[in-house]
C-alpha positions as CSV (number, residue, x, y, z in Angstrom):
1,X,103.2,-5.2,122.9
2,X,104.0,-4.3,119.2
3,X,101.3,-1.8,118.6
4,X,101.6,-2.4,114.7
5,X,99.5,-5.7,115.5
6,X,96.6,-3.9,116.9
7,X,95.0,-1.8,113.8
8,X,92.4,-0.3,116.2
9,X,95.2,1.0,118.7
10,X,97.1,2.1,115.9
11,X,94.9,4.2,114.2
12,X,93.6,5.6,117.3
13,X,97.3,6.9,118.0
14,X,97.3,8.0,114.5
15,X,94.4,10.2,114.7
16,X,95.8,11.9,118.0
17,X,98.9,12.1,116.7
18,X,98.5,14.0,113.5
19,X,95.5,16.6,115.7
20,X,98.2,17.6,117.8
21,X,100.2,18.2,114.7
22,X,97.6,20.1,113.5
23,X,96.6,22.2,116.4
24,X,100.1,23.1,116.9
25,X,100.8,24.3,113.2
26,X,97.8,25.5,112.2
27,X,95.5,26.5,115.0
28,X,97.8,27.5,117.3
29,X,99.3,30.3,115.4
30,X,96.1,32.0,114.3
31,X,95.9,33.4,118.2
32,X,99.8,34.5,117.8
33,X,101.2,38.1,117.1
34,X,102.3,37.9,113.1
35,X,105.4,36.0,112.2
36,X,106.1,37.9,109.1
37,X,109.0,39.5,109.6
38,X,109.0,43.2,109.3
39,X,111.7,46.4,108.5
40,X,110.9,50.1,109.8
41,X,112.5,50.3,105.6
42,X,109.7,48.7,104.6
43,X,106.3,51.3,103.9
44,X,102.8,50.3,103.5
45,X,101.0,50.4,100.0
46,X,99.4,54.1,99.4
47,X,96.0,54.6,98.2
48,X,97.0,54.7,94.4
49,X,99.4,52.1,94.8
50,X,96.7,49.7,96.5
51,X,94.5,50.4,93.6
52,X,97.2,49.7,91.1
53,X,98.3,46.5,92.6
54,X,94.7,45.8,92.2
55,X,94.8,46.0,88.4
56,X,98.4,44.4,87.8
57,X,96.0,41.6,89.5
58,X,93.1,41.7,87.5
59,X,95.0,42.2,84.3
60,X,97.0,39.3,85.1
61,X,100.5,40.8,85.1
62,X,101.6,38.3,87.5
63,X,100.8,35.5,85.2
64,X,103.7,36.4,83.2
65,X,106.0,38.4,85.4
66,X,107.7,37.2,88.9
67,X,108.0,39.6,91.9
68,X,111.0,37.4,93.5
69,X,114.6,37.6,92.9
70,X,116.4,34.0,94.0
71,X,119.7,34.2,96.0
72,X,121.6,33.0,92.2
73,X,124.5,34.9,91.3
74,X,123.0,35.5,88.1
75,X,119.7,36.3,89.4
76,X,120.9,39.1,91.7
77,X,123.6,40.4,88.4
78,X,120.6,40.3,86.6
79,X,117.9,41.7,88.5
80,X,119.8,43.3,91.7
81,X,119.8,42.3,95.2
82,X,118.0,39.0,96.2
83,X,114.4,39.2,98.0
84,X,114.0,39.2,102.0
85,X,111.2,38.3,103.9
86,X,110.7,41.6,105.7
87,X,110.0,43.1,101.7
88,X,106.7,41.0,101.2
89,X,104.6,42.5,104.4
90,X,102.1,44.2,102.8
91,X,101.8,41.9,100.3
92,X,98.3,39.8,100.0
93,X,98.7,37.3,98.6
94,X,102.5,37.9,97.5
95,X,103.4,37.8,94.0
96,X,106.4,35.7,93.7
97,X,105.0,33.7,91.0
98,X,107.2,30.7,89.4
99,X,107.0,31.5,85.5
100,X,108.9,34.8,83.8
101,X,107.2,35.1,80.4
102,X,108.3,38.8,80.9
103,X,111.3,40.0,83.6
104,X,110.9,39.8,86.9
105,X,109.3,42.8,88.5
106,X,111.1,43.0,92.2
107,X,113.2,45.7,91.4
108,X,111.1,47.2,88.6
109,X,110.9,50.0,91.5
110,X,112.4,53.3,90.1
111,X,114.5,51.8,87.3
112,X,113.1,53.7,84.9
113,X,111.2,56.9,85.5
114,X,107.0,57.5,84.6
115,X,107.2,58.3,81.2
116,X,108.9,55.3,80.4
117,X,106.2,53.2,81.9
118,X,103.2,54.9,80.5
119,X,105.1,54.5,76.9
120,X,105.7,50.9,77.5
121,X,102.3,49.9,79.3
122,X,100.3,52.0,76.3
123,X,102.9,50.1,73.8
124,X,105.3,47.6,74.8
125,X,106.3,47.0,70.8
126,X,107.1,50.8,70.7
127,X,110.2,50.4,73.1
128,X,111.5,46.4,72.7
129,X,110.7,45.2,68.8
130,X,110.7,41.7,70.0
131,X,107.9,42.2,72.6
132,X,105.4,40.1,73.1
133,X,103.6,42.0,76.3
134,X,100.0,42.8,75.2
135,X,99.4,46.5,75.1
136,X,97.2,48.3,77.7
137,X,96.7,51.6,76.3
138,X,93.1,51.5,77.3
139,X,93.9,51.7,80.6
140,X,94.5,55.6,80.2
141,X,91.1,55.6,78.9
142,X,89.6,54.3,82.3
143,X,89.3,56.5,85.5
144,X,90.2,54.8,88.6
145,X,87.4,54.1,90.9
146,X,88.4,54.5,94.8
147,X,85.2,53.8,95.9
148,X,86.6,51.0,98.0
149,X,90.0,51.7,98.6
150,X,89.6,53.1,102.1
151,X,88.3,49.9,102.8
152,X,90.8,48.1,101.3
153,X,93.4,49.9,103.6
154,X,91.6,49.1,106.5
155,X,91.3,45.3,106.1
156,X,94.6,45.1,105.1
157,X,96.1,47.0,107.8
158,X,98.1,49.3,106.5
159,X,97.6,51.9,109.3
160,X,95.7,54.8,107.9
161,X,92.2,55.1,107.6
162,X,89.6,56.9,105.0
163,X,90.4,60.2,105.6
164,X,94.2,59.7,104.7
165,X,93.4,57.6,101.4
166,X,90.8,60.8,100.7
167,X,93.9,62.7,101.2
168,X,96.2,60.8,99.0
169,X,93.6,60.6,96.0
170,X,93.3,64.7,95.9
171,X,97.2,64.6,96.2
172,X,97.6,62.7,93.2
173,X,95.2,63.9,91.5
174,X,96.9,67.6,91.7
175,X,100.3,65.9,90.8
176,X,99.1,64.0,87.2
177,X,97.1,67.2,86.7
178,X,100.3,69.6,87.0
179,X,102.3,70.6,84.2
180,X,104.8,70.5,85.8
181,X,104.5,66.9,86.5
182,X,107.7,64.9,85.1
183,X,106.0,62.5,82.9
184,X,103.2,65.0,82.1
185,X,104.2,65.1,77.8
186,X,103.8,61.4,77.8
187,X,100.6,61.2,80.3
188,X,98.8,63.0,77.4
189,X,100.1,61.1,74.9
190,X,98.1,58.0,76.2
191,X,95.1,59.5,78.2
192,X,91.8,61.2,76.4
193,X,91.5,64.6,76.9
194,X,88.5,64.5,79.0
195,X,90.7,62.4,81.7
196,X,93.7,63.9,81.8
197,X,92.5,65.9,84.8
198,X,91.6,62.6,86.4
199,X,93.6,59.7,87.9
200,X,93.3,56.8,85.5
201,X,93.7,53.3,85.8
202,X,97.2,53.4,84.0
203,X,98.4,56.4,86.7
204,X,97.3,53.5,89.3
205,X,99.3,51.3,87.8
206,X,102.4,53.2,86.7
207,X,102.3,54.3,90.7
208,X,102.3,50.8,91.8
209,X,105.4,49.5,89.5
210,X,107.7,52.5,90.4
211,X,106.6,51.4,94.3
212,X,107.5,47.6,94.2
213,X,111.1,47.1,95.6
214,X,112.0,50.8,95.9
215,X,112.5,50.5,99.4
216,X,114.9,48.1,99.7
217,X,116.3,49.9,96.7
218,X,116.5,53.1,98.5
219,X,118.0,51.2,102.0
220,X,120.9,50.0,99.4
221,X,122.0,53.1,98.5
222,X,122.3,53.9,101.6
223,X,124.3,51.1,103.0
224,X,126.5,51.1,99.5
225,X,129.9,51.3,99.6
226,X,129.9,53.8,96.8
227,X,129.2,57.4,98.0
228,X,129.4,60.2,96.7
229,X,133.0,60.9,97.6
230,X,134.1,58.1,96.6
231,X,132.8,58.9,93.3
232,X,133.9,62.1,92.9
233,X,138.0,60.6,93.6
234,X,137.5,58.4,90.5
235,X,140.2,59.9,88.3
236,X,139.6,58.0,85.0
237,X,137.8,54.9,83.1
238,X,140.6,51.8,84.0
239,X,138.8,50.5,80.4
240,X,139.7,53.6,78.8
241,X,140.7,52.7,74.7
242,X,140.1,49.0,75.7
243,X,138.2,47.3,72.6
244,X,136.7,44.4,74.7
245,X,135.9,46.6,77.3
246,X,133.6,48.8,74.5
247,X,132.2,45.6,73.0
248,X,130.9,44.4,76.7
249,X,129.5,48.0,77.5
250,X,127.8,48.2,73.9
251,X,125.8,45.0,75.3
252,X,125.1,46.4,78.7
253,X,124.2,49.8,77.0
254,X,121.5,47.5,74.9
255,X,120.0,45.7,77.9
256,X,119.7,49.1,80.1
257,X,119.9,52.2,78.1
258,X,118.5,52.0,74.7
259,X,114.9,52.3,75.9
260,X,115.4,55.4,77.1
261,X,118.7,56.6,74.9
262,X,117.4,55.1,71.3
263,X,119.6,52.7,69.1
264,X,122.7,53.2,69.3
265,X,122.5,56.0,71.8
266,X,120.1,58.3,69.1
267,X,118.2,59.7,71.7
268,X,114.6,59.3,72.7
269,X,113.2,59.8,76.3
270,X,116.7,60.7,77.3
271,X,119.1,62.5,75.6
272,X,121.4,61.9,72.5
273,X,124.3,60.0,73.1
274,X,126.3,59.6,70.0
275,X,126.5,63.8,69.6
276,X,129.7,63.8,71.3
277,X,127.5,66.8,73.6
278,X,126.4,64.9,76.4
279,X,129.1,62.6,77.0
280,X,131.6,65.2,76.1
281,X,130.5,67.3,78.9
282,X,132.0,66.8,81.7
283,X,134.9,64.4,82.9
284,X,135.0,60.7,83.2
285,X,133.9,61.3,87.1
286,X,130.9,63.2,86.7
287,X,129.8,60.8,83.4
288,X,130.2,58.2,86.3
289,X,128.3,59.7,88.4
290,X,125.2,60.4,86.3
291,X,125.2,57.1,85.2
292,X,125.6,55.3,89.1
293,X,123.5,58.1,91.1
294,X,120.8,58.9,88.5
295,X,121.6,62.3,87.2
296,X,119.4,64.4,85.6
297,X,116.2,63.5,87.6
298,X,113.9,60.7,86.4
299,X,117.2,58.8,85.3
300,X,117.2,55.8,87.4
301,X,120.7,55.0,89.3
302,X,122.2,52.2,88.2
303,X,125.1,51.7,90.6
304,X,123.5,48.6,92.4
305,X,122.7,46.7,89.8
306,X,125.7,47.4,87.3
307,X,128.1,48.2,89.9
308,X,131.5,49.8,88.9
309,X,133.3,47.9,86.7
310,X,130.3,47.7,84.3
311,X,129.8,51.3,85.0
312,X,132.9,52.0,83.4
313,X,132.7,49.7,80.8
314,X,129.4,51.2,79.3
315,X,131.1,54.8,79.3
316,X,133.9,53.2,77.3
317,X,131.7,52.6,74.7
318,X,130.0,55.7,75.3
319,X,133.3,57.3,74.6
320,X,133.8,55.4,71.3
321,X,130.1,56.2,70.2
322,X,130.6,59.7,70.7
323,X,133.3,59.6,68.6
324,X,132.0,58.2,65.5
C-alpha cells in the first residue's frame, strides 16, 4: 500500500505525527528540572541591579547595544572572552540582541569604573566626540522606585526574598550617600541636590552595567595565566624604542584609555600621562602591572582583553609620550 495515495490516511499520520513532535519538545519539558545550564561563578541579579536592568529595558539600551560576544577571533580581541551559556541564567528574556548601533555590552562589567559611567550616561558627547548615544542625564533627576522589586526577585527566582532586597536598598543607599564613595564627585555632578541622598534611577543603572559579565570576568583572572608573579619577573618592554610598536599602542591607547586619561594622555578621570610623573614612576614591571591588574582602584584591568603583547606595546608609547 503506498500511503501517499490515500490523502485521508496520510493526513491522519501527519496530524499524529507532528503531536508527538510537539508533546515531546514542547510540553514535555515544561514538567522537567531547567535545562539552562548553570556555574556556582555565576550570581543572581541584586535588588539595584534588577531595577537597573529594568530601565536599560525600558530605555531601550538593547535596541542599540548587544549583550553577546560570538566565538570570532575578532570578536573576543575586541570585546574579550566569548559568551557561555551558563552566563545568561538570570537573564529574562536575555539580551543578546542582533544589531550594535553602540558596542556590545557583555563585558561592559568593570571595564571602566562608576564615574566613568555616570559621565558617559549623563553625556555620551562629553567622552567620545563622534557619539551618537542619546544622553540620559535625567535619569539622575529620577528616584528609583522599589516598590516591586521584592517581587520581582521572587518570580524570577533569584533566591532571596523581601527582606534581603529591603536590605540591599538601605545598603546602597548608605554607599551613594557616603563621601567616601569612589564615584561620589561625579554622582553630584549629575544628580539634584535634593537626591543625592537617594538612589536614583541612573545609580540603578550605573549598578547594573558594572554587574553584566563581571563574573566570568572575575573567574578569568583567576584561571589566567598571568599572576602576579609572573608579572613581577617581567624585566623590560621587548618593544622598548620600537617606532611601530609606539604607533600600534598610540591606537590601543585611543580605543581604551583616552576616556579616562584625555587626548593624548592629558589627563581627566585618571591621571596625566604625558608629565613624564606617572609613567616615570616606577619600572617597566610595575607600569605593567597597573595597567594588566587595575592599579590604583577604579582602574579596570586590562590584561584579558589586551593581553601582553599589547600591554607592552601601549607602555611604549607611553614611554615616548612622556617624553615629549
Amino acid at each position: 500500500m503506498n500511503i501517499y495515495e490515500k490523502p485521508i490516511l496520510f493526513a491522519i499520520l501527519s496530524v499524529v505525527v507532528i503531536s508527538v513532535g510537539t508533546l515531546v519538545t514542547t510540553f514535555i519539558p515544561l514538567f522537567l528540572p531547567s535545562t539552562q545550564p548553570t556555574s556556582r561563578n555565576i550570581t543572581p541579579y541584586s535588588a539595584i541591579e534588577t531595577e537597573g536592568r529594568d530601565i536599560y529595558l525600558r530605555e531601550g539600551c538593547n535596541n542599540c547595544h548587544t549583550q553577546t560576544v560570538r566565538p570570532l577571533r575578532t570578536e573576543v580581541a575586541r570585546y574579550g572572552e566569548y559568551s557561555k551559556p551558563e552566563e545568561f541564567a538570570y537573564d529574562r528574556p536575555f539580551l543578546w540582541g542582533s544589531r550594535r548601533t553602540g558596542p556590545d555590552l557583555a563585558r561592559i562589567g568593570g571595564k571602566y569604573p562608576d564615574s566613568w559611567h555616570y559621565q558617559h550616561t549623563a553625556d555620551p558627547q562629553g567622552m567620545f566626540d563622534r557619539s551618537n548615544m542619546p544622553a540620559y542625564a535625567w535619569l539622575a533627576g529620577r528616584k528609583l522606585d522599589t516598590t516591586w522589586t521584592g517581587k520581582k526577585v521572587s518570580v524570577l527566582g533569584y533566591g532571596y526574598g523581601k527582606g534581603e532586597v529591603d536590605r540591599q536598598v538601605a545598603e546602597f543607599r548608605q554607599k551613594v550617600s557616603a563621601e567616601s564613595y569612589d564615584s561620589a564627585a561625579a554622582r553630584a555632578k549629575v544628580t539634584p541636590a535634593p537626591l543625592r541622598g537617594e538612589i536614583t534611577e541612573m545609580d540603578a543603572l550605573v549598578a547594573y552595567l558594572q554587574k553584566v559579565g563581571s563574573d566570568v570576568k572575575a573567574l578569568a583572572r583567576k584561571e589566567t595565566a598571568l599572576v602576579g608573579e609572573a608579572v613581577a619577573a617581567e624585566t623590560g618592554n621587548p618593544y622598548a624604542g620600537k617606532r611601530e610598536a609606539a604607533e600600534e599602542g598610540e591606537k590601543l591607547f585611543e580605543a581604551n584609555c583616552r576616556s579616562c586619561h584625555g587626548e593624548k594622555g592629558s589627563g581627566g578621570f585618571g591621571p596625566n600621562l604625558a608629565d613624564g610623573e606617572w609613567i616615570f614612576g616606577g619600572g617597566d614591571a610595575e607600569v605593567f602591572a597597573s595597567i594588566a591588574k587595575g592599579r590604583p582602584k577604579g582602574m579596570p584591568a586590562f590584561e584579558g582583553s589586551l593581553g601582553r603583547d599589547r600591554i607592552w606595546k601601549t607602555i611604549a608609547y607611553l614611554r615616548e609620550l612622556g617624553k615629549k
